[in-house]
ZAMARGU-4260 file (C-alpha; in steps of 0.2 Angstrom, whole numbers, plus 5000, padded with zeros to 4 digits):
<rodrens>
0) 5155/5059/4950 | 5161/5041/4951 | 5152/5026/4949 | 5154/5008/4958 | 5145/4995/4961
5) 5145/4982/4976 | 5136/4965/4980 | 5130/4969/4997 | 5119/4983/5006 | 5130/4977/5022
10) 5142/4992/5013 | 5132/5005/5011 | 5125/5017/5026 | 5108/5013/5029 | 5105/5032/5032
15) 5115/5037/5015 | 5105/5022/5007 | 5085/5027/5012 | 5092/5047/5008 | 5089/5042/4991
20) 5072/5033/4991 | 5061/5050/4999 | 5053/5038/5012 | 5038/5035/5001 | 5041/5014/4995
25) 5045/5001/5008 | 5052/4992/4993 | 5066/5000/4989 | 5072/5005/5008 | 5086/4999/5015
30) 5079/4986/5028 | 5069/4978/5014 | 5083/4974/5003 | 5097/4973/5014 | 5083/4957/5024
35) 5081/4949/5006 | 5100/4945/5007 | 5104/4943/5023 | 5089/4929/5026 | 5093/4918/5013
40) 5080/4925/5000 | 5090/4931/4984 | 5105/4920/4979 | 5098/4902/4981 | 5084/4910/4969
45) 5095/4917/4956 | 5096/4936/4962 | 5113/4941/4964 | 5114/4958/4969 | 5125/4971/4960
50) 5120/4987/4967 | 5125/5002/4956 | 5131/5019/4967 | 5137/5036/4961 | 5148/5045/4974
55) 5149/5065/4972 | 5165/5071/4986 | 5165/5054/4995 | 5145/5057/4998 | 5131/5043/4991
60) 5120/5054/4976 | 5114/5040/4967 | 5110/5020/4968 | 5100/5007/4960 | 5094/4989/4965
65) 5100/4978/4955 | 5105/4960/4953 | 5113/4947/4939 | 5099/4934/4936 | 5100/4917/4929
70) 5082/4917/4928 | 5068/4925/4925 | 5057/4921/4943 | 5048/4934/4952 | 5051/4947/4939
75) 5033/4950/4938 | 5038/4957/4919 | 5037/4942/4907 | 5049/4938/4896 | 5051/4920/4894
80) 5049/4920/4876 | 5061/4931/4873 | 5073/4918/4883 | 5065/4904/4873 | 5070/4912/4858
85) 5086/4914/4864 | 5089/4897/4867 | 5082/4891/4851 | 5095/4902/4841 | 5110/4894/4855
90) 5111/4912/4861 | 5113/4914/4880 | 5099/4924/4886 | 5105/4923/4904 | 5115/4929/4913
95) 5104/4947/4910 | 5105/4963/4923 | 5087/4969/4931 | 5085/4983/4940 | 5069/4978/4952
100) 5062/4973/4969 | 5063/4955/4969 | 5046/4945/4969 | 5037/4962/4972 | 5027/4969/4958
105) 5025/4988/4964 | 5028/5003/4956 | 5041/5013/4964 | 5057/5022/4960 | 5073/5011/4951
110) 5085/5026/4948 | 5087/5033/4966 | 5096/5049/4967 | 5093/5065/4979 | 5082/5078/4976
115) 5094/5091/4968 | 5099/5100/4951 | 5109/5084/4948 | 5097/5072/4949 | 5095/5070/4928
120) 5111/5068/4927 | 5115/5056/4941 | 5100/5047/4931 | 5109/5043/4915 | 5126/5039/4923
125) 5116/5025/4933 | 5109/5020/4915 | 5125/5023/4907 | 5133/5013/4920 | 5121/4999/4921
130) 5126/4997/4900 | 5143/4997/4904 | 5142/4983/4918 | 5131/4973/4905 | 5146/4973/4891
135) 5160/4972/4905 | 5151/4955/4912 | 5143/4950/4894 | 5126/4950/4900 | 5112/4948/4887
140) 5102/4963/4892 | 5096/4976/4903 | 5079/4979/4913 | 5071/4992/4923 | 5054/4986/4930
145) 5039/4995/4938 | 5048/5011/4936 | 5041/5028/4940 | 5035/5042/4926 | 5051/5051/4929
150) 5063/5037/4928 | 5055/5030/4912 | 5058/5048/4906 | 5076/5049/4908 | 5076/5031/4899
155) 5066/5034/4884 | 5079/5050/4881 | 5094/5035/4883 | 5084/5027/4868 | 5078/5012/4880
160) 5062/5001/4873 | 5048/5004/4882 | 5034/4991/4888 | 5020/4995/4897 | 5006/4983/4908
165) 4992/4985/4919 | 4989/4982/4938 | 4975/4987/4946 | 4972/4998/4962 | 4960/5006/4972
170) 4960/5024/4976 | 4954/5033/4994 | 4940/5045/4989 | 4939/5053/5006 | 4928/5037/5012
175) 4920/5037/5028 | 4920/5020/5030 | 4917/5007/5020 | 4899/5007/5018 | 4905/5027/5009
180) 4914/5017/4998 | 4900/5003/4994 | 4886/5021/4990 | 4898/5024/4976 | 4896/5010/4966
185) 4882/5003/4955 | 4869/4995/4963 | 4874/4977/4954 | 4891/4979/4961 | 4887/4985/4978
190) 4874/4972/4979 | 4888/4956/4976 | 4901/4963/4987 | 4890/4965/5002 | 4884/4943/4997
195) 4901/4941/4997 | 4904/4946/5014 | 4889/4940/5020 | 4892/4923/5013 | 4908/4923/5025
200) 4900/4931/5040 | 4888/4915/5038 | 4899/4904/5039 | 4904/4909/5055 | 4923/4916/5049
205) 4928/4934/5056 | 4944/4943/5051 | 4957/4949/5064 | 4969/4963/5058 | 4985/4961/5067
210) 5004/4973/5064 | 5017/4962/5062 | 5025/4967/5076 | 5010/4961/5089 | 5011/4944/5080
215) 5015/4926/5092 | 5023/4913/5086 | 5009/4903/5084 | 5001/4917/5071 | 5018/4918/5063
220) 5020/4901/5058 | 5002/4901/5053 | 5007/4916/5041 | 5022/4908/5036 | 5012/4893/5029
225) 4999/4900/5023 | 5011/4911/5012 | 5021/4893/5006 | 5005/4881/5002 | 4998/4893/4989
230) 5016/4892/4979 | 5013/4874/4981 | 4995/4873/4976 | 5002/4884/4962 | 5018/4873/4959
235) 5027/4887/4962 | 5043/4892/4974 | 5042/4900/4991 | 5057/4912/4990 | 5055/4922/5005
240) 5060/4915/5024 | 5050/4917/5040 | 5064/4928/5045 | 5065/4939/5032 | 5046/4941/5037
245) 5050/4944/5052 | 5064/4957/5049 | 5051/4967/5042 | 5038/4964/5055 | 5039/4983/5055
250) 5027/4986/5040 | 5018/4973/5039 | 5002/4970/5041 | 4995/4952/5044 | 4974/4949/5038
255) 4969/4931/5047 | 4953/4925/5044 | 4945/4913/5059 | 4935/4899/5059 | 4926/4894/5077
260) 4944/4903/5083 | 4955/4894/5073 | 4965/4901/5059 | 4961/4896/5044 | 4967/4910/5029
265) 4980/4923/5031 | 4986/4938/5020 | 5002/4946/5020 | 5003/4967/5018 | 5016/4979/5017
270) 5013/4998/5023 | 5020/5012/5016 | 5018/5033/5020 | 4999/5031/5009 | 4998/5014/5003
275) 4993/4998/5008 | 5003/4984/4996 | 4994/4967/4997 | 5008/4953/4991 | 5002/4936/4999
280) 4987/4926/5004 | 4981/4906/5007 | 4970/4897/5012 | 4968/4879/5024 | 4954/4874/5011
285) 4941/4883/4999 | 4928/4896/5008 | 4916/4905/4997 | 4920/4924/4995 | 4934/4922/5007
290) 4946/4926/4998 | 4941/4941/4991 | 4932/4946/5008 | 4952/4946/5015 | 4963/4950/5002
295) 4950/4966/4998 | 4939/4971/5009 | 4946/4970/5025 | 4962/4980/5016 | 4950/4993/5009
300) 4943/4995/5026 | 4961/4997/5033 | 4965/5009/5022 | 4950/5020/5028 | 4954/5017/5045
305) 4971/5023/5045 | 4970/5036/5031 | 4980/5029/5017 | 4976/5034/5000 | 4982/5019/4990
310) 4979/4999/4992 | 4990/4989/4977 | 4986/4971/4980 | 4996/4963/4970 | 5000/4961/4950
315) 4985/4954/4937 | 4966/4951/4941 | 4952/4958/4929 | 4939/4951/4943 | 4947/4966/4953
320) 4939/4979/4943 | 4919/4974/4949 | 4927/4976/4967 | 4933/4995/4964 | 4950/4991/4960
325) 4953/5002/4944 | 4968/4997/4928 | 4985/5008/4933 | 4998/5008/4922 | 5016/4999/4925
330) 5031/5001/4913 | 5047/4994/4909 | 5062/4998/4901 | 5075/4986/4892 | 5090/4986/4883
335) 5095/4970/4870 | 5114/4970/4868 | 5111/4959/4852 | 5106/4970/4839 | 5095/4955/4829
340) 5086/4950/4846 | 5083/4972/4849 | 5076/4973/4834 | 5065/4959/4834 | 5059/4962/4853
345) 5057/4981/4848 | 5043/4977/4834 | 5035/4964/4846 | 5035/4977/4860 | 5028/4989/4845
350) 5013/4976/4841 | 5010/4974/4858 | 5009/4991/4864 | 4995/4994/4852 | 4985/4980/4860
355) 4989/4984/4878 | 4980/5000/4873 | 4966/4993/4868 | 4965/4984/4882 | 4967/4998/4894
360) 4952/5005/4886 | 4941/4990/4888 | 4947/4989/4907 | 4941/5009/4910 | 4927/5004/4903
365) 4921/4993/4914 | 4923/5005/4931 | 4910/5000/4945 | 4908/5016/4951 | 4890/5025/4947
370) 4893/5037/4931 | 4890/5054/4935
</rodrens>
């Protein structure tokens, strides 16, 4: 098998490419990362892509995506302190190698390889090989975020540190509709999501659900901005372009909320084969219960509707659990080239590991849905 690596998906066979990814993330498709370059939304930001490849008799096996960073924005893994700590011992944290979907917090494979008897192997010479870039191009570390079960595996056995998180999502029960779904929860919970909606109903708001590929112009600049003002309102950056958007008009899925028929909120959502991923929402000013009514409700609904069995919306959010949305677990996997920073980080990821446990309990704990 030989390894390589090379700075642009424009070399590698879209076919050969989305062999490797079983069809089951949007994420880590070809068409969503080769649009990331190609309209303007990686480099400027600090992403520069260093895709990995293993070729087995001139034939793709094996890939991951991954990028040189100068930063750490739109990781959605934190670890500022680790750079701050970095910095105040005049050690270079950055440049560092991260192997993720930029700006897009969901679980999904990182070590892509075919299903065959190889596929362990082809695993750790990715890993092996993402090491060996790292110390060729004296990068500080290494990082594998939102990883599946099956990658973290193969990285615990390569003696990686693992760190763990919660997101929280909601799960298709075989719902009717969404009223189905409402019966199942408490009363106290049911009760405050149907205010909430009838709070926007009131207000004389409806939602319109629109494919990315029906939208006018007129609704894709209203996306477009309603995606940019809530980076400002956050002080925040807009990475993405309109026509990145628009490249992937494909799979997404557009939620705009109306007011006396003028927009005035949108959400951005990807499809996959079974789950809906919400990643972006704003707002022209502040509605009561909008925001949950669009970002939620309306993709919960959707969900019924066309039979998906998983809506992500989006990273952090305890106020999710009261609306059905239930604590899943994401993991990470790192390697610290300086042995004084690994062992350091590894009794802080040891500490903290203990109380994202804990944590996890209290969130299960708190489940909506009636106990049987």
């Amino acid at each position: 098998m030989e390894l390589s690596t090379v700075s642009s998906l424009a070399d590698v066979s879209t076919d050969d490419w989305n062999a490797l990814t079983n069809d089951s993330n949007p994420f880590v498709q070809h068409d969503f990362l080769y649009a990331l370059e190609k309209h303007d939304c990686l480099q400027s930001w600090g992403w520069h892509p260093t895709y990995l490849l293993v070729h087995e008799n001139n034939q793709l096996v094996g890939a991951t995506p991954s990028y040189i960073k100068d930063n750490s924005y739109g990781e959605f893994v934190f670890d500022w302190a680790w750079a701050d700590a970095y910095h105040r011992h005049s050690i270079n944290y950055y440049p560092k190698l991260v192997t993720a979907v930029p700006y897009t917090p969901a679980k999904g494979s990182r070590l892509l390889t075919k299903n065959s008897g190889s596929k362990q192997t082809i695993k750790t010479l990715l890993i092996r090989g993402a090491l060996a870039l790292a110390e060729q191009e004296n990068l500080s570390s290494v990082h594998w975020l939102f990883c599946e079960d099956e990658d973290m595996e193969v990285l615990n056995n390569e003696n990686m540190l693992m760190r763990f998180d919660h997101q929280f999502h909601w799960s298709n029960n075989h719902y009717e509709n969404f009223d189905h779904y409402l019966s199942q929860l408490s009363s106290k919970k049911r009760k405050n999501i149907r205010r909430e909606r009838r709070k926007v109903s009131a207000g004389n708001i409806h939602i319109k659900v629109r494919q990315g590929t029906d939208l006018n112009d007129e609704e894709w600049q209203s996306l477009y901005y309603f995606y940019c003002v809530t980076f400002s309102i956050k002080s925040g950056t807009p990475t993405m372009t309109l026509e990145f958007f628009q490249a992937m008009a494909h799979k997404l899925v557009a939620f705009f909320a109306l007011h006396e028929n003028r927009i005035v909120a949108g959400a951005i959502c990807f499809e996959g084969n079974n789950t809906l991923y919400g990643r972006h929402w704003g707002c022209h000013e502040n509605y009561d219960s909008l925001h949950f009514d669009v970002c939620y409700y309306t993709g919960i609904e959707y969900c019924i509707e066309h039979n998906l069995q998983y809506f992500e919306p989006g990273a952090q959010g305890e106020h999710k659990i009261s609306r059905g949305f239930l604590p899943v677990r994401t993991q990470s996997a790192h390697w610290i080239a300086h042995e004084g920073f690994r062992n350091a980080i590894a009794e802080f990821l040891n500490h903290e590991s203990k109380a994202m446990n804990e944590y996890g309990q209290l969130l299960n704990n708190a489940s909506p849905f009636k106990q049987i």
